[in-house]
N, C-alpha and C positions, 0 to 999 in steps of 0.2 A: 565638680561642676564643669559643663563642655563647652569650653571657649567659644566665641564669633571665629575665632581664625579655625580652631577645628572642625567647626560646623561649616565654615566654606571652604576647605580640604576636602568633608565627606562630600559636598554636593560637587565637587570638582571630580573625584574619585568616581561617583556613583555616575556621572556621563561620558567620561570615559570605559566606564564599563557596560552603559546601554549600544555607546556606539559598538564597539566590540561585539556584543552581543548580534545586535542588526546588521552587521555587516557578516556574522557567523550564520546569520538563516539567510541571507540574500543571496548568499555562496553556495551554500544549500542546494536551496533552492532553484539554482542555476544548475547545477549536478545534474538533480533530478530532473530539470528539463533535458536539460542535453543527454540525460539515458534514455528518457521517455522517447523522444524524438530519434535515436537508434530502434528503439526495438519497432514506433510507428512504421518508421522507412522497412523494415522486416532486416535488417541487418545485424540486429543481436537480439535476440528474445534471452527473456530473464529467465534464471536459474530459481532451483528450487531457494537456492540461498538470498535470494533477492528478495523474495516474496512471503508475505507474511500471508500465514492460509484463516481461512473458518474453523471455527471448532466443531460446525454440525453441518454447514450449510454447504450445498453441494447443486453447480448447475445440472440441467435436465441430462447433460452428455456421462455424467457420472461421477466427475472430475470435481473437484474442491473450489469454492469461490476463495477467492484469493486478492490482492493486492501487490503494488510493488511498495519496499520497504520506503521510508523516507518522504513518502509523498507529501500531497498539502492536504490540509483538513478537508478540501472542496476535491476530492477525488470518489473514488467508486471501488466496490466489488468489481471482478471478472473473473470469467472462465479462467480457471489456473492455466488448460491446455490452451487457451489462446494465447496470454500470456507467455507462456513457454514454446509457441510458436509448434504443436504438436497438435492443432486442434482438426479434429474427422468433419469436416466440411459437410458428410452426409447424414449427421445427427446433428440436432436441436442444441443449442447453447440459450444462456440466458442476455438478457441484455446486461449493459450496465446499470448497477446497481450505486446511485450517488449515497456517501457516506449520509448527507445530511437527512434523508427520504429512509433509510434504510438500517436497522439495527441488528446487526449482523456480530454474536457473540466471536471473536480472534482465538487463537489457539495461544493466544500467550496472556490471555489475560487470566487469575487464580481460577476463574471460577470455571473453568474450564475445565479444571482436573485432569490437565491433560491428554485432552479430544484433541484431534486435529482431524483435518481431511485430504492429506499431503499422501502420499504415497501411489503404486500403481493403481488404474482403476481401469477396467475393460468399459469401454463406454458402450452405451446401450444405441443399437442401429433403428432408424428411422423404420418402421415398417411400412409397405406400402399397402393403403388403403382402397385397391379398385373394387 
C-alpha cells in the first residue's frame, strides 16, 4: 500500500521534474531562435546537417523542401537552397510552406523507405517568355 508521505514525495518529485523539463524546451527554443536569427541576418546559413529534408517534395528551383532541425511545431517548409544560403535568384522557389496548412511526408520518418530529397540538384532556369 502507498503511503500519504510517498504519494506527496511523488507529486514533489514529478514538479521538479516538469520544471526541468520546461526550462529544457525554453533553452531550446532560445537556441533555435538565436540560429534562426544568424542565418535571417545572412551570416550563417544551415548546413546540410542542420536540416531535416522532404522525402518527395521538392521546390519549383529543383532543390528539396527542407526545414531547420529543432524548430517549433508553428514553423514551415523552405527551399533547402535558400536555406543553405545557395539559392539562384533567377529561378522560381516556393514560398513558405507552414507545418500546420501543409503535410509534407520527412525523410526520416519509416514510411519513407528511405527517399530523401538532399543531394546536388541542377536547378531548372526561368525561361523567358517574349
Amino acid at each position: 500500500m502507498i503511503t500519504e508521505e510517498q504519494y506527496k514525495k511523488a507529486i514533489e518529485d514529478r514538479k521538479k521534474a516538469e520544471d526541468i523539463i520546461s526550462q529544457y524546451h525554453q533553452e531550446s527554443n532560445e537556441r533555435f531562435d538565436e540560429r534562426y536569427q544568424e542565418f535571417e541576418k545572412g551570416t550563417k546559413p544551415f548546413t546540410d546537417d542542420e536540416l531535416r529534408y522532404a522525402a518527395y517534395n521538392r521546390c519549383p528551383c529543383g532543390h528539396g523542401l527542407a526545414y531547420p532541425k529543432n524548430c517549433r511545431l508553428n514553423h514551415f517548409w523552405d527551399c533547402s537552397a535558400i536555406l543553405k544560403g545557395i539559392a539562384d535568384t533567377k529561378v522560381q522557389h516556393t514560398g513558405k510552406l507552414p507545418f500546420m496548412f501543409y503535410s509534407i511526408k520527412s525523410e526520416d520518418q519509416p514510411s519513407a523507405r528511405g527517399a530523401t530529397t538532399r543531394g546536388p540538384v541542377v536547378p531548372q532556369v526561368k525561361k523567358d517568355i517574349s
